[in-house]
DOROSE-111010 format. One record per residue: residue in three letters; x, y, z of N, C-alpha, C in turn. Coordinates in steps of 0.2 Angstrom, whole numbers, plus 2048, in hexadecimal, padded with zeros to 3 digits. Layout:
BEGIN
ALAXYZXYZXYZ
...
This chain:
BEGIN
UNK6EF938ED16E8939ECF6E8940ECB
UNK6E5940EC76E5946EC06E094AEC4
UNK6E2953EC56DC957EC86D7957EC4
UNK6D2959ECA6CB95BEC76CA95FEBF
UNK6C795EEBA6C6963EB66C296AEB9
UNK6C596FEB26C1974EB76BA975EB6
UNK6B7979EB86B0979EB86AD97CEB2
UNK6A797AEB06A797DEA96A4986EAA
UNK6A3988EA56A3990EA669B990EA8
UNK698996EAA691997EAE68D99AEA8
UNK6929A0EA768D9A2EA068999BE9A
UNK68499FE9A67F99CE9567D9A1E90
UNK67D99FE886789A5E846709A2E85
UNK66C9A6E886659A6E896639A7E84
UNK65E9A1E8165999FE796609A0E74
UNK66499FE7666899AE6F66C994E6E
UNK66D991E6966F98BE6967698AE6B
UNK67A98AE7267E98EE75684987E71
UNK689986E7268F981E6D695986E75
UNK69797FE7469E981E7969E983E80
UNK6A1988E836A098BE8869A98EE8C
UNK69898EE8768F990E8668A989E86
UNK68D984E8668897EE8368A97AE8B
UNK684978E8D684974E9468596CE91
UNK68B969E92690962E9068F95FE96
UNK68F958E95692953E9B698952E9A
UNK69B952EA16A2951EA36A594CE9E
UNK6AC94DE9C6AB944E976AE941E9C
UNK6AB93BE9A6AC935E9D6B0931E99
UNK6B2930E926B692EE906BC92BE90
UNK6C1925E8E6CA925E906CB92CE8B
UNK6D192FE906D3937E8C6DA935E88
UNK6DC936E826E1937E816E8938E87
UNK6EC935E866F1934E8B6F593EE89
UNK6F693FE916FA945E90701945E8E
UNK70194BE8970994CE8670D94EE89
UNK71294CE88719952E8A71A957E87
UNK71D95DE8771B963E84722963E7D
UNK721965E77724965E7372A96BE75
UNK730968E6F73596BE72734973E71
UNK73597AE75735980E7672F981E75
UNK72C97CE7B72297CE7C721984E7E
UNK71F986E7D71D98BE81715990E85
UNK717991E89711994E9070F99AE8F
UNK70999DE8F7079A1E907089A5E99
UNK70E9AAE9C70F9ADEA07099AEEA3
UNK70B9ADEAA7069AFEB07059B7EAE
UNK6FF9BAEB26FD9C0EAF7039C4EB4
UNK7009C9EB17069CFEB47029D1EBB
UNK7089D4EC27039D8EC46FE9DFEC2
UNK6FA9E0EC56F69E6EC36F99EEEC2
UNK7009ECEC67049F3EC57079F5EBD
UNK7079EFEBB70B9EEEB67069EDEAE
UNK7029F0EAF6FA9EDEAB6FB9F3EA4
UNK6FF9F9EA86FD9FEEA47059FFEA1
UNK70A9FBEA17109FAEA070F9F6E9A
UNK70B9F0E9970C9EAE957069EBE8F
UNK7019F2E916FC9F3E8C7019F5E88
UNK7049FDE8A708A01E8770E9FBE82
UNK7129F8E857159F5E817139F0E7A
UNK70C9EEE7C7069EAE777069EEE72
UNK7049F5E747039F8E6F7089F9E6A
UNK70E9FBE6D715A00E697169FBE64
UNK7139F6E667169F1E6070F9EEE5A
UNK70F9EFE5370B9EDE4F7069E7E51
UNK7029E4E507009DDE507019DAE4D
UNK7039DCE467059D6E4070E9D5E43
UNK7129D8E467179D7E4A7159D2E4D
UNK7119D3E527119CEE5670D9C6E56
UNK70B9C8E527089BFE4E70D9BDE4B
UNK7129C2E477179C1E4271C9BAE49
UNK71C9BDE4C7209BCE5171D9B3E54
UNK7189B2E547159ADE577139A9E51
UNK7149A9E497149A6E4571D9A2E43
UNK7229A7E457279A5E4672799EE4A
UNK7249A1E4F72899BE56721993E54
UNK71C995E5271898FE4F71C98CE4B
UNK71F98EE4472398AE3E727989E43
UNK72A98BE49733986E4C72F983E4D
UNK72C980E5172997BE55726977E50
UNK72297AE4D71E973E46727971E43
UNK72B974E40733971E3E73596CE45
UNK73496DE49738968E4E732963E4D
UNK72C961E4E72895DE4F725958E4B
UNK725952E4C72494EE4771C94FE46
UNK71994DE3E71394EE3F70D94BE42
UNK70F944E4370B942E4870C942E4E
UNK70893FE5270B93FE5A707938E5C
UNK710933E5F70992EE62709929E5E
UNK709928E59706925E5470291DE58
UNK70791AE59706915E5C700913E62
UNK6FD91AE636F8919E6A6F491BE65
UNK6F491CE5E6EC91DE5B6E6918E5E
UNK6E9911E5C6E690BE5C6E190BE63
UNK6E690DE686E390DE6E6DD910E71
UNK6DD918E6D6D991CE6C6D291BE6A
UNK6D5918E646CE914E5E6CC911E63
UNK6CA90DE696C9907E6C6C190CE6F
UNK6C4912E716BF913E756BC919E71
UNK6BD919E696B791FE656B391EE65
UNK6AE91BE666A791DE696A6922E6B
UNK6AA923E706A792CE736AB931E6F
UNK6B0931E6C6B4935E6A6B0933E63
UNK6AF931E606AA931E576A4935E59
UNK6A1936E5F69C93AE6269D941E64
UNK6A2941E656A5948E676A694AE5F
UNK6AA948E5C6AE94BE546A694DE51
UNK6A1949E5169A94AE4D699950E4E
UNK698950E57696957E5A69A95CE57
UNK6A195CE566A4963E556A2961E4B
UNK6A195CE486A095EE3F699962E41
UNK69495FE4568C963E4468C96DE48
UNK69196EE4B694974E4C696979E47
UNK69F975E456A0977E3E69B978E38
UNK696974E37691973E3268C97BE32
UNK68A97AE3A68597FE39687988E39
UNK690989E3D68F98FE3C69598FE38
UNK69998BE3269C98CE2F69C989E28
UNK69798AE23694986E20699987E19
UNK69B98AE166A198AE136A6986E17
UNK6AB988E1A6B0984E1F6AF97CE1D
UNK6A997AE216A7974E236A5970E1C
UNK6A4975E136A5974E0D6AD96EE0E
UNK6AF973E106B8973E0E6BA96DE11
UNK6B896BE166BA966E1C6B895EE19
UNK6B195EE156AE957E136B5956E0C
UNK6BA95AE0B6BE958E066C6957E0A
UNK6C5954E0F6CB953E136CA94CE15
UNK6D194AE166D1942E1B6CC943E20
UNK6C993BE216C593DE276C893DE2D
UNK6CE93AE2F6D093DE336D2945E36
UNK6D5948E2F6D894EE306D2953E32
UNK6CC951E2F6C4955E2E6C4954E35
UNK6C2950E376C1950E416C4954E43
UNK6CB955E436CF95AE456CE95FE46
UNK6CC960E3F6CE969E406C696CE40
UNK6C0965E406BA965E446BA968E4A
UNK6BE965E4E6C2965E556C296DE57
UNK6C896FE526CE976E546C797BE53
UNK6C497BE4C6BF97FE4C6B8980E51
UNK6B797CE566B297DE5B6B6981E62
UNK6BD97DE616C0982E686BF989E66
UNK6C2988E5F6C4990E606BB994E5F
UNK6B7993E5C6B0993E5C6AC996E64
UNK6AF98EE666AC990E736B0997E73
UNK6B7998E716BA99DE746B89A4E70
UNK6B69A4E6C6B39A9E696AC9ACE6B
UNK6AA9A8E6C6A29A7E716A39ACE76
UNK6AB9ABE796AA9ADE816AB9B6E82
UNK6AC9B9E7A6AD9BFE796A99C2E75
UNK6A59BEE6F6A19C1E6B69B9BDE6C
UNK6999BAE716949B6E7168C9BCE74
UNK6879B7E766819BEE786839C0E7F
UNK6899BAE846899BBE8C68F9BFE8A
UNK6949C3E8669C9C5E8669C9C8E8A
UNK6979CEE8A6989D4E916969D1E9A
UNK6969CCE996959C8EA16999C3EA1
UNK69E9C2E9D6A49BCE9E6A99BFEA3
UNK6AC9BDEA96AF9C0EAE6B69BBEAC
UNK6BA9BDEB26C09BCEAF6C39B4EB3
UNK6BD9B5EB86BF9ADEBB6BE9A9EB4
UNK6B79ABEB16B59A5EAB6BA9A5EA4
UNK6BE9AAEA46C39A9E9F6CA9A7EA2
UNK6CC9A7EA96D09A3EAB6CF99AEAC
UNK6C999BEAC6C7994EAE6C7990EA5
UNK6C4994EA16C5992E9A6CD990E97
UNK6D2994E9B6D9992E966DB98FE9B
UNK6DB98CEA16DB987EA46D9980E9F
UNK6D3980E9F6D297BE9C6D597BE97
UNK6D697EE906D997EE8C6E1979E90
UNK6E297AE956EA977E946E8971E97
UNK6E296EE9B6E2969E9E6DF964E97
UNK6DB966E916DB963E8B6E3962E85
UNK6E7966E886EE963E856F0960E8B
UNK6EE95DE906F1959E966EF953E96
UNK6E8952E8F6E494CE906E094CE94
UNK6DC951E976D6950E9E6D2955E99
UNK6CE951E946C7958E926C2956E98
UNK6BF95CE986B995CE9D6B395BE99
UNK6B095BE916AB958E8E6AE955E89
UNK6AA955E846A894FE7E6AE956E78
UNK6AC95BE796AD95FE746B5962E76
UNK6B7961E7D6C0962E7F6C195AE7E
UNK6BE954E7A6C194EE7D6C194EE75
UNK6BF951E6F6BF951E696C7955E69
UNK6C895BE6A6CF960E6A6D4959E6D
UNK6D195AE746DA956E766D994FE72
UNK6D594BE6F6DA948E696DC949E64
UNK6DB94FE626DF954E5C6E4953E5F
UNK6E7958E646ED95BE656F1953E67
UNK6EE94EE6A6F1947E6B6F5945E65
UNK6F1946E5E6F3940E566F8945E54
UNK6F594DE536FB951E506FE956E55
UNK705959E5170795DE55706965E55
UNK700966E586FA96CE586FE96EE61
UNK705974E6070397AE656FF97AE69
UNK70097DE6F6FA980E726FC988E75
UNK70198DE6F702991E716FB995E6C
UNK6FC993E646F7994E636F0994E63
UNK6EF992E676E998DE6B6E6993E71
UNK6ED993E766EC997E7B6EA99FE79
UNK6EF9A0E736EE9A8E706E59AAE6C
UNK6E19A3E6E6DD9A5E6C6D79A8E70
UNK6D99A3E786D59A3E7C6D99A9E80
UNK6DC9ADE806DF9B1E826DE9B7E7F
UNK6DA9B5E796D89BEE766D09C0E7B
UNK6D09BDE7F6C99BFE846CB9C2E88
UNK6D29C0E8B6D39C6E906D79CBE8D
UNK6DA9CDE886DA9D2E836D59D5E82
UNK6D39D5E7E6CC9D9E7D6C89DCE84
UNK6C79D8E896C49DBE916C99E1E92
UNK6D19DEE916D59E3E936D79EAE90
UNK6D79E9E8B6D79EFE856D19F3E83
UNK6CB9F0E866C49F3E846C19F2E7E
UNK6C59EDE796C19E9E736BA9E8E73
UNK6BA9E6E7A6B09E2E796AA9E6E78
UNK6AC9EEE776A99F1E716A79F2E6B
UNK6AC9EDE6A6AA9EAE626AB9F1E5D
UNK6AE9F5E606B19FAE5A6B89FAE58
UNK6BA9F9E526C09F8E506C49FEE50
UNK6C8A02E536CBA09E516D0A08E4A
UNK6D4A02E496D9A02E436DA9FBE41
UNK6DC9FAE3B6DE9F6E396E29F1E3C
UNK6E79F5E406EA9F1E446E69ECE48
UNK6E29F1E4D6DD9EDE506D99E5E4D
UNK6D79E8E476D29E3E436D99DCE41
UNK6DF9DFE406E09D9E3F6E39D3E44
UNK6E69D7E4C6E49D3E506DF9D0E52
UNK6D99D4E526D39D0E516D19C9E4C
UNK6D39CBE466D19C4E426D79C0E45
UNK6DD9BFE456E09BBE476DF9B7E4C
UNK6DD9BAE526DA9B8E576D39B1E58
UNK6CE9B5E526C99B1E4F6CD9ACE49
UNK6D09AEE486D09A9E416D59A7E40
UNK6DD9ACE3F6E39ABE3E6E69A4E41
UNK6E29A4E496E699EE4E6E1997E4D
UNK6DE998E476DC992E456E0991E3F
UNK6E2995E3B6E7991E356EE98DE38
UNK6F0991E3F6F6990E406F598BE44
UNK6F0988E456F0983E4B6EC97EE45
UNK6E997EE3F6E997AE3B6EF975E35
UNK6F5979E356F9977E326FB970E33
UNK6FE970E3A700969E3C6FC963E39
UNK6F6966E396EF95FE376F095EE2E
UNK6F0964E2C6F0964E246F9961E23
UNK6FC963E2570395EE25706964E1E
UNK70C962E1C711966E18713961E13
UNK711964E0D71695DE0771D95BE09
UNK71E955E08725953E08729958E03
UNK723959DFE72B95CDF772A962DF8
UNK728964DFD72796CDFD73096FDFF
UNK730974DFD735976DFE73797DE00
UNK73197FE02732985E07732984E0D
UNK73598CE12734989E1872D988E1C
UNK72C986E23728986E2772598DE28
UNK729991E28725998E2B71F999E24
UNK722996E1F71F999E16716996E17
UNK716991E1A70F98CE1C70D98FE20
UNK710992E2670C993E2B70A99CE2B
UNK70C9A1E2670B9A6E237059A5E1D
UNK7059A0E1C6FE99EE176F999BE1D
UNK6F8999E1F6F4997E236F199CE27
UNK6F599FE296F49A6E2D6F09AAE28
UNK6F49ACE236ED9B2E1D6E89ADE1E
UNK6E79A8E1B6E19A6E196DD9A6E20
UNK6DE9A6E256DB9A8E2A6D69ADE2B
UNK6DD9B2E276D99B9E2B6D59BBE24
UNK6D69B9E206D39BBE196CD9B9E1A
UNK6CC9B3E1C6C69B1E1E6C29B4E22
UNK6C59B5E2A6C19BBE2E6BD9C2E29
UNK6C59C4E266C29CBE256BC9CCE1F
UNK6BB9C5E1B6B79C3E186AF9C3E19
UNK6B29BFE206AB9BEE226A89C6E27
UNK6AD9CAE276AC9D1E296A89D7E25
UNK6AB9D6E1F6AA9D8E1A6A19D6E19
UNK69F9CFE186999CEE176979CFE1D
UNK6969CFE226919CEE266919D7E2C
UNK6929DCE276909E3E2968A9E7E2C
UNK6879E5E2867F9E6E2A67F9E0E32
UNK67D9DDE3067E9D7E3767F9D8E3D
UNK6879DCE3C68B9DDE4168A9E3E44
UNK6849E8E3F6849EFE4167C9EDE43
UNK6789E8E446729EAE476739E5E4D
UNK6799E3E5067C9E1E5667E9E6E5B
UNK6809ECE576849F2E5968B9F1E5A
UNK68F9ECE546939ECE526989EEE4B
UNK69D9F2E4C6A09F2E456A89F0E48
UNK6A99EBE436B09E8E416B59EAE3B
UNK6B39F0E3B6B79F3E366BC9F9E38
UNK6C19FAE346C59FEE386C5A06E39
UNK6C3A08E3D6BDA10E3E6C3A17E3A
UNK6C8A15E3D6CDA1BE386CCA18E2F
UNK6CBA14E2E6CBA13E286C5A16E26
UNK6C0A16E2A6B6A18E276B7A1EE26
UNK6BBA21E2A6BDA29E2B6BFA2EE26
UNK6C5A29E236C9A2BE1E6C6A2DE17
UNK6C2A26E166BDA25E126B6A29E12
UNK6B5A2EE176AFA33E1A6AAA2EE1A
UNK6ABA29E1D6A4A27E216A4A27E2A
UNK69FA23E2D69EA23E3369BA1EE37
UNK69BA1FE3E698A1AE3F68FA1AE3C
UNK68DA1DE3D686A20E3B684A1DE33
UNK688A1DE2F688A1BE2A688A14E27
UNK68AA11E2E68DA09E2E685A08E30
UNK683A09E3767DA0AE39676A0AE36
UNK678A0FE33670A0FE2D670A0CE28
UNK677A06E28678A06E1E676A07E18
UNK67AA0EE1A67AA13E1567FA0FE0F
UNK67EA0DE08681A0DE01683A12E00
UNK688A14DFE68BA1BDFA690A19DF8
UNK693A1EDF2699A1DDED6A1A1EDF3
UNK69FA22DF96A3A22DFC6A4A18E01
UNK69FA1AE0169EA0FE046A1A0ADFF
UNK69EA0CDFA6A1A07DF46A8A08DF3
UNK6A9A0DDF66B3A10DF26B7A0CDFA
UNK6B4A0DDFF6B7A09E066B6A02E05
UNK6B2A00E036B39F6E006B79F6DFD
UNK6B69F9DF76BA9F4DF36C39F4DF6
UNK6C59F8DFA6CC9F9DFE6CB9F3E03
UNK6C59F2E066C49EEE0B6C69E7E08
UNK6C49E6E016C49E0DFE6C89DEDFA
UNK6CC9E4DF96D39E5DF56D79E0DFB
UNK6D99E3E006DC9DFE066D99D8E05
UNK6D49D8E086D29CFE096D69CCE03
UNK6D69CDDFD6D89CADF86DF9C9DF9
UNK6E59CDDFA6EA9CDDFB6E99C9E00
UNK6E89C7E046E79C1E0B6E89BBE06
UNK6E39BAE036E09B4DFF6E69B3DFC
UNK6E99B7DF76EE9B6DF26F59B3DF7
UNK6F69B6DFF6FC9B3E016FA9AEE04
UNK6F49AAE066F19A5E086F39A0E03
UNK6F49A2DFC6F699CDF66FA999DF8
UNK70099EDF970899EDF9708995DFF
UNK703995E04704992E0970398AE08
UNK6FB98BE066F6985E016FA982DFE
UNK6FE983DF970397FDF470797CDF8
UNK70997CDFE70D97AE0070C974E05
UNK705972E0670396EE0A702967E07
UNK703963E0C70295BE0A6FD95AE01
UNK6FE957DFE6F8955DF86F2955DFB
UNK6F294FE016E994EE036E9954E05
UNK6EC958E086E595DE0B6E6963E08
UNK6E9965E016E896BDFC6E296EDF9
UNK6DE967DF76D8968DF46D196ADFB
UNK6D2969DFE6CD96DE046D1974E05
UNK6D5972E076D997CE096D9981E02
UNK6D897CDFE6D9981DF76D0984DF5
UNK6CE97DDF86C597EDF86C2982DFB
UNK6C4985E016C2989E076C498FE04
UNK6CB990E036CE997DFE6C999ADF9
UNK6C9993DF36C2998DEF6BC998DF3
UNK6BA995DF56B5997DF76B299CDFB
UNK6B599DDFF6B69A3E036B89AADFD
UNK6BD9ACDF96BE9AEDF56B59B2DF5
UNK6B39ADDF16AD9ADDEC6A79B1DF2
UNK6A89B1DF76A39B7DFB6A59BDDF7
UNK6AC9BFDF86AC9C9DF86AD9C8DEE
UNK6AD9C3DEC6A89C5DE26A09C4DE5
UNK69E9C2DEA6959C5DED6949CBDEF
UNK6989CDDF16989D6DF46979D8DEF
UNK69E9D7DE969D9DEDE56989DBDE0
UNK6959D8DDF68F9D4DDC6889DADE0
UNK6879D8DE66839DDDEA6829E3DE8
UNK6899E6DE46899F0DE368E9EFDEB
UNK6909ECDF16919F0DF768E9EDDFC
UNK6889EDDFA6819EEE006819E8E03
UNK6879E9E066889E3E0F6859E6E14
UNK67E9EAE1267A9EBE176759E8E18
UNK6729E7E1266A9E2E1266B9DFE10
UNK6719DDE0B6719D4E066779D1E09
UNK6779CCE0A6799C6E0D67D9C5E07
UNK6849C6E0568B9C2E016899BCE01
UNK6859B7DFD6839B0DFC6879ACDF6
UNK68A9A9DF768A9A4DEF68999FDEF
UNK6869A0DE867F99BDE6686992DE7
UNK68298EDE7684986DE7688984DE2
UNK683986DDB688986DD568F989DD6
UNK68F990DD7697992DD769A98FDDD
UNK69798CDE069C989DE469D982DE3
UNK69A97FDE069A979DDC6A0978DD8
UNK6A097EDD36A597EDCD6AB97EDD0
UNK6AD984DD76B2986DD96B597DDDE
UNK6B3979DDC6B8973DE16BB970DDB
UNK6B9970DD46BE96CDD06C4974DCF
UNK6C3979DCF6CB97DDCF6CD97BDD5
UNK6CA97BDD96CE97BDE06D3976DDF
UNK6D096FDDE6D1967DDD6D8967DD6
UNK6D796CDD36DD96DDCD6E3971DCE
UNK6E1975DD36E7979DD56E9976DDD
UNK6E796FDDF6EB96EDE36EE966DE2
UNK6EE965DDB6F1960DD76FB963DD5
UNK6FB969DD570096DDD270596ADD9
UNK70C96DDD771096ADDB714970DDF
UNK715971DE4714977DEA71A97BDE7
UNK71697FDE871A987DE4720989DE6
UNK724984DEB72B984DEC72E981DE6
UNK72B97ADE472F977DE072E979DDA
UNK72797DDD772897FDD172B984DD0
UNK72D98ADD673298FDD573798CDD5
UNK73D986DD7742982DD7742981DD2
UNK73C97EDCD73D979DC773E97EDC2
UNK73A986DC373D98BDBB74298DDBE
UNK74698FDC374B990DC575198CDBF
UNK750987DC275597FDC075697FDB8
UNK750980DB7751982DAD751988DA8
UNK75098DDAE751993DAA75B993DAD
C-alpha cells in the first residue's frame, strides 16, 4: 500500500487569489503516473545537519561564491541529462492518455496560472508543442507554490514543519503519489521526460535558506547574494526545463553548453523582472537590489524608498542593465542549441523579455512610478526575428562549418 500523502500546508494568503500551497485543492483522485526508478547518479538532498553544526555549514556556504556553487549543480544536471534518454516511458504514454480527463484539467489549471502571473512567459509557451507547453505549464506552477512559500503575503508565518512537509511532497510527486490536480500535472512531467529532482528540490529548499541565513528580509547585501536568489526563483527553472525543450540532434556542443544557457536566461529573466518592478517592491518594503552596489553608486535605502530619479540612479541602471544583457547575450549561446521545435518559443521569450529593460531606459530610469510596459506591437514584430533566428543552425555547427572552410 503506497503511504498517505502529506498534508497539504495551513497557511492561506487572506483576500487573495492564493495558487499552489496557498490554494485549498482536492486531494487527486486520479490514476497517478507510475513511480520511477531514480536515474543513474540520481541524486538526494542530505538529511539536515545537527544543530551544533549549523554554524560550521553556514560558514562554509559562504567561503564558497554562489555562482560556484550553481556552477557546480549545472555540471552534474548536464551528466545526468547526457546519461538520460530524453523520453521516459514512452510506451505507458497511451496508458496515461486513458485517464486525461483529470490530467487535461490539472494542465489547464497550471496554463490559467502561468497566463495570469506570467503573461510574457505564457506569450512564449502558446508557440511550443502542446505537449512540451503543458510541461513546462507544469514546472513553472511548482516552482511558482514554492516561491509563494517565501515571498508570499503568509512568508513571515511559514514554519519549518510546512516547508518540510512541502519537499516531502515534492518527492512523493517524483514517486508518482501527487496529493492535488496541480502535483498530478508535475508528476506527469517528470513521468514523459527526464526532469531531475535535484533541480526541483534546490528550489524548494531555497526556503530554508533564506529562514536560515536571514534573507526573508528581502534585503540584498551583494551581488553574490542576488544571484543565488534569482537562481533559486528562476535559474532552477531553466535547468529543470531543458529536458522538455530537448537538444538538436546536430548540435554539437556539449550538455553543460545547454544547460548554462538555460540557466542565464533564467536569471536574466529574474533580474529583469527586478530591474522593472523597483517601485513595487519598495512600497512592499522590499529591495532586491544589491545594497553594496547602491552604496558605491552613493545611493541608499531611503532613496530606493522615496523614488528618488537622479543622474546618480540613472548611472546605477544602466550597470544594472548592462549585466542583464550580458545574461541574455549567453542565454543565445544555449537557445541555438535546442531541438528546432522548441527554438522559436525559447528564442521568443529571450526577445521578449530583452524588450522590458529598452522600457526602462525608455522611462529615463523611473522604475518607480512607470510600469517597463511593451506595447503588443513590439512584441508582435519581435516573434517573426525570434521565428528567424531559430531557423539558423546551432552555433556549434556553424562555428564547425567556418572552421571546415577557412
Amino acid at each position: 500500500m503506497a503511504p498517505p500523502p502529506p498534508p497539504p500546508c495551513s497557511v492561506r494568503a487572506a483576500g487573495s487569489n492564493p495558487i499552489g500551497c496557498l490554494e485549498v485543492a482536492e486531494p487527486w483522485s486520479g490514476a497517478a503516473p507510475p513511480a520511477l526508478p531514480p536515474l543513474p547518479g540520481h541524486l538526494h538532498v542530505a538529511a539536515p545537519a545537527a544543530e551544533d553544526d549549523d554554524d560550521a555549514l553556514a560558514a562554509a556556504a559562504a567561503a564558497v561564491p554562489s555562482e560556484q556553487r550553481v556552477h557546480d549543480v549545472v555540471l552534474k544536471q548536464a551528466a545526468l541529462a547526457a546519461a538520460a534518454p530524453e523520453m521516459r516511458r514512452p510506451a505507458q504514454l497511451a496508458e496515461r492518455e486513458r485517464v486525461a480527463g483529470g490530467l487535461n484539467a490539472a494542465f489547464d489549471r497550471c496554463g490559467e496560472v502561468c497566463k495570469e502571473y506570467a503573461k510574457t512567459f505564457y506569450l512564449a509557451t502558446q508557440l511550443m508543442t502542446p505537449e512540451r507547453r503543458r510541461a513546462i505549464w507544469a514546472i513553472y506552477v511548482w516552482c511558482r507554490r514554492t516561491d509563494e512559500l517565501v515571498d508570499g503575503p503568509n512568508a513571515s508565518h511559514m514554519s519549518a514543519l510546512a516547508l518540510d512537509r512541502w519537499e516531502s511532497r515534492l518527492d512523493d510527486i517524483f514517486a508518482g503519489r501527487p496529493y492535488d490536480m496541480l502535483d498530478a500535472a508535475l508528476s506527469h512531467t517528470v513521468a514523459t521526460f527526464p526532469v531531475d529532482i535535484q533541480a526541483s528540490t534546490t528550489n524548494t529548499m531555497k526556503s530554508q535558506e533564506y529562514s536560515q541565513y536571514g534573507y526573508i528580509s528581502f534585503i540584498i547585501m551583494s551581488f553574490d547574494e542576488l544571484y543565488l536568489y534569482c537562481y533559486y526563483v528562476a535559474g532552477t527553472v531553466g535547468l529543470m526545463t531543458v529536458p522538455v525543450m530537448g537538444i538538436s540532434p546536430d548540435s554539437r556542443a556539449n550538455t553543460e553548453t545547454v544547460y548554462k544557457g538555460a540557466l542565464a536566461l533564467g536569471l536574466a529573466n529574474q533580474l529583469t523582472n527586478i530591474l522593472r518592478d523597483v517601485g513595487e517592491d519598495a512600497r512592499r518594503g522590499r529591495i532586491y537590489l544589491p545594497m553594496d552596489e547602491l552604496e558605491m553608486a552613493g545611493l541608499s535605502e531611503d532613496d530606493i524608498f522615496d523614488g528618488r530619479v537622479t543622474d546618480r540612479w540613472r548611472c546605477f541602471m544602466r550597470d544594472q542593465i548592462t549585466r542583464a544583457r550580458a545574461f541574455f547575450r549567453q542565454a543565445e549561446e544555449g537557445a541555438s542549441e535546442l531541438n528546432q521545435e522548441s527554438r522559436w518559443p525559447v528564442w521568443a521569450s529571450l526577445l521578449l523579455y530583452r524588450q522590458i529593460l529598452d522600457e526602462i531606459e525608455a522611462n529615463d530610469y523611473n522604475n518607480f512610478t512607470k510600469r517597463a510596459y511593451v506595447p503588443k506591437a513590439k512584441k508582435i514584430v519581435a516573434l517573426p526575428k525570434a521565428y528567424y533566428r531559430s531557423l539558423m543552425l546551432p552555433s556549434s555547427v556553424r562555428h564547425c562549418s567556418s572552421l571546415t572552410s577557412s
